[in-house]
C-alpha distance (Angstrom), angle and dihedral (degrees) to the residues before:
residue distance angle dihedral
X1 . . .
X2 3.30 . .
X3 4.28 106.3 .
X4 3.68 133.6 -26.4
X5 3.38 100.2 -71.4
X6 3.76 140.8 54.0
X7 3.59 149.1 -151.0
X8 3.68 115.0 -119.4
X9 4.07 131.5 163.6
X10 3.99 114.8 -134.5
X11 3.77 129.5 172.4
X12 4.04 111.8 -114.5
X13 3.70 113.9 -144.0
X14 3.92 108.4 -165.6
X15 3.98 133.1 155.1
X16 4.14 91.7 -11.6
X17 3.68 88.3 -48.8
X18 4.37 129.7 120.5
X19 3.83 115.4 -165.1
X20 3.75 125.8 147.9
X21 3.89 122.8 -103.0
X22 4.00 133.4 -156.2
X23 4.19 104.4 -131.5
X24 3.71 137.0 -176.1
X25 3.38 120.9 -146.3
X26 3.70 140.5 -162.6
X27 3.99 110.0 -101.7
X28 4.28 110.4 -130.8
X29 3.82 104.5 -179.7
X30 4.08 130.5 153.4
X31 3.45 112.0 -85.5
X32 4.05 107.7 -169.6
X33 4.10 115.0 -154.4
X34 3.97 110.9 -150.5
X35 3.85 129.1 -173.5
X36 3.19 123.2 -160.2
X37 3.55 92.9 -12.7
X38 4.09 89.4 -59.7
X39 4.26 108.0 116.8
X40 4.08 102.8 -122.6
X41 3.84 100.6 170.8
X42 3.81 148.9 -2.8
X43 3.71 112.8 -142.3
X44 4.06 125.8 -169.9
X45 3.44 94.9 -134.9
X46 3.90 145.0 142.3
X47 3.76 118.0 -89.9
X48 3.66 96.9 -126.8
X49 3.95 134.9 98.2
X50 3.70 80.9 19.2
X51 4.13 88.8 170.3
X52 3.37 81.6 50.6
X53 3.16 104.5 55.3
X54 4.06 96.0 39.8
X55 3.61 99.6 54.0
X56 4.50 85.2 34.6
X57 4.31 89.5 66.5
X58 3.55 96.5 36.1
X59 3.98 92.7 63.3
X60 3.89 89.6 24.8
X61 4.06 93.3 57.6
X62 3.78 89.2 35.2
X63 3.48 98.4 -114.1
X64 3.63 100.9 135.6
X65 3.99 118.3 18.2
X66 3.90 102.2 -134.1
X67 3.74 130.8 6.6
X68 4.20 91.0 -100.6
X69 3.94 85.5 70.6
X70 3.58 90.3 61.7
X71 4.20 138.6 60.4
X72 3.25 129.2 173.1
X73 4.30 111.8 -125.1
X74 3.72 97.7 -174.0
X75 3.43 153.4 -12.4
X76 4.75 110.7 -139.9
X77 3.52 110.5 -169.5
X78 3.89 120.8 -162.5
X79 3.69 140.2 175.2
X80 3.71 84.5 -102.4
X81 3.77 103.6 41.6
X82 3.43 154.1 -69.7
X83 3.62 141.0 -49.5
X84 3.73 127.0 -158.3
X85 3.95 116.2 -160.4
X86 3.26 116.0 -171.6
X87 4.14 139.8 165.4
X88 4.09 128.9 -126.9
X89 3.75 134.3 162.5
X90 3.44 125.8 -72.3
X91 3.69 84.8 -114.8
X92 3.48 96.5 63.6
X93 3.84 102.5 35.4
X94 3.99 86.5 53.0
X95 3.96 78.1 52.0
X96 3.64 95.0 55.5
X97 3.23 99.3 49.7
X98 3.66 92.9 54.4
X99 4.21 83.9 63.5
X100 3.54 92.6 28.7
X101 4.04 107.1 162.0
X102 3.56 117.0 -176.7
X103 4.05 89.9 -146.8
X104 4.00 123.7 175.1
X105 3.76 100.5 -158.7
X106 3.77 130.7 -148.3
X107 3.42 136.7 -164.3
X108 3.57 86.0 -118.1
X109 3.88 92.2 47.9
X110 3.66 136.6 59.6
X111 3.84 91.5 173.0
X112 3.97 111.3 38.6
X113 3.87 116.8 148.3
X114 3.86 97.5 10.9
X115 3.77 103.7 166.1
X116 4.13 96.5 -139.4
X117 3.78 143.5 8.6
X118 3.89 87.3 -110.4
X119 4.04 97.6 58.9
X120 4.04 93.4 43.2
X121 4.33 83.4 60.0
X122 3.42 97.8 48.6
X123 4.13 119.9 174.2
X124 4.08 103.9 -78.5
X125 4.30 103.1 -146.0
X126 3.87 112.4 -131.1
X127 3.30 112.4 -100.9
X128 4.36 123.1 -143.4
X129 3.91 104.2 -168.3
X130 3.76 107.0 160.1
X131 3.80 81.9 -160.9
X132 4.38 111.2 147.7
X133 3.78 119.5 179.0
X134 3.98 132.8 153.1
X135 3.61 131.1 -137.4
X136 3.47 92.5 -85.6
X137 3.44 101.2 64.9
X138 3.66 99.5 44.3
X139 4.19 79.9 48.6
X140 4.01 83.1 59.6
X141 3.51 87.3 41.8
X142 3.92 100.0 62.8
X143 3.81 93.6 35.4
X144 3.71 86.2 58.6
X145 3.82 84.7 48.8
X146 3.48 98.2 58.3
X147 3.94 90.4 51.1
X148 3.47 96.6 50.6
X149 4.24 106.6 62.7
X150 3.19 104.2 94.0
X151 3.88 88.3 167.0
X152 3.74 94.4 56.9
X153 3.51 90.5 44.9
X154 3.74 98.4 64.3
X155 4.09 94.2 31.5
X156 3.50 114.5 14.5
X157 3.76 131.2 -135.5
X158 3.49 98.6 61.0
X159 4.32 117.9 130.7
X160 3.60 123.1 -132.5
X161 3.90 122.6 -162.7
X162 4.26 111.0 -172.9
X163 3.87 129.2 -173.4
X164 3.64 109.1 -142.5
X165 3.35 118.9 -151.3
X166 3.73 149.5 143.6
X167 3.92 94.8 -66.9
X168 3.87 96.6 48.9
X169 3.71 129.2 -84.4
X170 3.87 120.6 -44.8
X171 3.78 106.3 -153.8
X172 3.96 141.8 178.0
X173 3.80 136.6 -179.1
X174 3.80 139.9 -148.5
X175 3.43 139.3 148.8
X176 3.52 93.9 -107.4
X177 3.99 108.7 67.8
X178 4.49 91.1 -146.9
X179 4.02 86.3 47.9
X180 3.93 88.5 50.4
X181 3.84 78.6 54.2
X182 3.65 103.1 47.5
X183 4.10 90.4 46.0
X184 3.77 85.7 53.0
X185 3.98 98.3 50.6
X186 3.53 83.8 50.5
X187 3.70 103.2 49.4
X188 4.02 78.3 50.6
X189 3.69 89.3 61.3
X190 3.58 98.3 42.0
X191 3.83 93.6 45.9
X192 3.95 91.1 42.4
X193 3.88 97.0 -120.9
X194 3.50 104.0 159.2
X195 4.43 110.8 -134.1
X196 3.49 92.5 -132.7
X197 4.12 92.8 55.1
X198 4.26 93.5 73.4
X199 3.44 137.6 -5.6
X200 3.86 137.3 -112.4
X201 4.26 133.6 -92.4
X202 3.81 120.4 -170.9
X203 3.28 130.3 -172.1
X204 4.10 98.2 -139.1
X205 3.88 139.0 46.6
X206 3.60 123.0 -59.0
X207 3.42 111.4 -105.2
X208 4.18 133.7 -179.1
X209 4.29 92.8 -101.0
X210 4.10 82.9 48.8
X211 3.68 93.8 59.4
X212 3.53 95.2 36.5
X213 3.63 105.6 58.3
X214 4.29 93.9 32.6
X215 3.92 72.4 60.0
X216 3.70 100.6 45.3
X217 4.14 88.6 51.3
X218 4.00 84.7 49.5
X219 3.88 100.4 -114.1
X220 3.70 106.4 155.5
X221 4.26 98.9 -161.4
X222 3.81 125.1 45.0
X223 4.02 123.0 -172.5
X224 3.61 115.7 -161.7
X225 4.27 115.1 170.1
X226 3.66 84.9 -145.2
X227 3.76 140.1 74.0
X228 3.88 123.7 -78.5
X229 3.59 130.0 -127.9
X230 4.07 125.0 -127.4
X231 3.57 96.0 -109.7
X232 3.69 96.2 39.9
X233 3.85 83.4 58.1
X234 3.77 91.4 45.8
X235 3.70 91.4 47.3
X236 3.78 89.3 53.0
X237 3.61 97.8 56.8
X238 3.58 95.1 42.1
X239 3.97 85.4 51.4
X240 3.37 95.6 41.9
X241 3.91 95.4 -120.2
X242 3.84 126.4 150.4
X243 3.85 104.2 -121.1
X244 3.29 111.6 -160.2
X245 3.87 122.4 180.0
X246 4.17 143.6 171.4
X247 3.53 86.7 36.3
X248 3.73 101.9 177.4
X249 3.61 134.5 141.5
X250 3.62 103.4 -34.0
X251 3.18 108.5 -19.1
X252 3.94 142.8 57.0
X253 3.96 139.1 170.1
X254 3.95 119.7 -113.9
X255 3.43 115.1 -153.6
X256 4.14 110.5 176.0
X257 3.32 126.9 22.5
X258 3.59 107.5 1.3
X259 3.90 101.4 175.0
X260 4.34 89.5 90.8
X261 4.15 85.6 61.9
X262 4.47 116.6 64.5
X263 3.97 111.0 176.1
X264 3.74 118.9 -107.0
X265 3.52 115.9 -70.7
């Protein structure tokens, strides 16, 4: 592995004609997490922003409670993959291993190989964002989105999840849409961007492990342009999170909390 994307040959069949065609394509390879030199979870993810992306699921799965309880050892690359060692407090490992999941994500998944009911549903924190925009500026938002993939835009099918706030829009890609989220909480931390300064756009549905972890890094108000599910709506409310969904062209559906989103003026 050598980047996030790779050179493959395909055969282009257009208007009755066959000719061969040079492609890039988005690279989806394991990425194993380990603490403390214990393996936690294997991850299909893209090998890029890997910092990001460490530091991103240990605060977005709760594992450590701010990004000074948490340093990256070492990055191992293989043929096969990736693995991401990393150090955190005693406290917390001994924590971890009390909800220890031994989980083989996909890029379809955000909750393969949960052992029970009870650890899939964890405990969602409330979340106090004083955060108030209008439909303008999450309007800016996604156009700014769409401008700033360059991944998709030489492969397609990669997600993008951005933080808008008042310096710009901070974004990251990956082929899974809750690793594009877990690279961007991290590049939050490492860049100092505080969650409550801005809000979050993501270029896929809103599902449960979306919520969850934009509500475990305390942002109050999440944009997705796609639909929501039932318990990622439930998990909003009981978070206290702005959901926002079908946010295209000028319009969009809120459905918890509306109060952090006024209409254009």
């Amino acid at each position: 592995m050598n980047g996030p994307l790779q050179p493959v040959q395909a055969l282009r069949l257009r208007a009755g004609d066959r000719a061969p065609h040079d492609d890039r394509v988005i690279v989806e390879a394991p990425v194993a997490l380990l603490y403390n030199g214990e393996s936690f979870a294997v991850m299909m993810a893209t090998p890029d922003s890997l910092e990001d992306f460490a530091l991103g699921f240990a605060l977005g799965e709760g594992i450590v409670g701010d990004a000074s309880e948490f340093r990256l050892v070492d990055v191992v690359r293989h043929d096969e993959g990736v693995a991401l060692h990393a150090a955190i407090p005693q406290a917390r490992f001994d924590a971890l291993a009390e909800r220890r999941r031994g989980m083989e994500g996909r890029s379809g998944c955000g909750l393969c190989g949960v052992e029970s009911l009870q650890a899939a549903l964890r405990p969602v924190p409330r979340v106090t964002s004083s955060t108030r925009v209008d439909v303008g500026s999450i309007r800016a938002a996604l156009d700014a989105l769409a401008a700033q993939q360059p991944l998709n835009a030489l492969s397609g099918g990669v997600h993008a999840a951005g933080f808008a706030h008042e310096g710009g829009l901070l974004v990251r890609e990956d082929v899974g849409r809750h690793n594009a989220l877990d690279k961007l909480i991290g590049a939050m931390a490492r860049n100092v961007i505080a969650p409550d300064s801005g809000f979050v756009v993501i270029t896929s549905r809103a599902s449960y492990e979306i919520v969850h972890k934009a509500a475990t890094a305390g942002i109050g108000l999440v944009v997705a342009i796609s639909a929501p599910t039932d318990l990622a709506i439930r998990t909003a409310d009981a978070a206290g999170v702005t959901l926002a969904a079908f946010a295209r062209g000028d319009s969009l559906n809120l459905y918890s909390h509306p109060g952090r989103v006024a209409a254009a003026g």
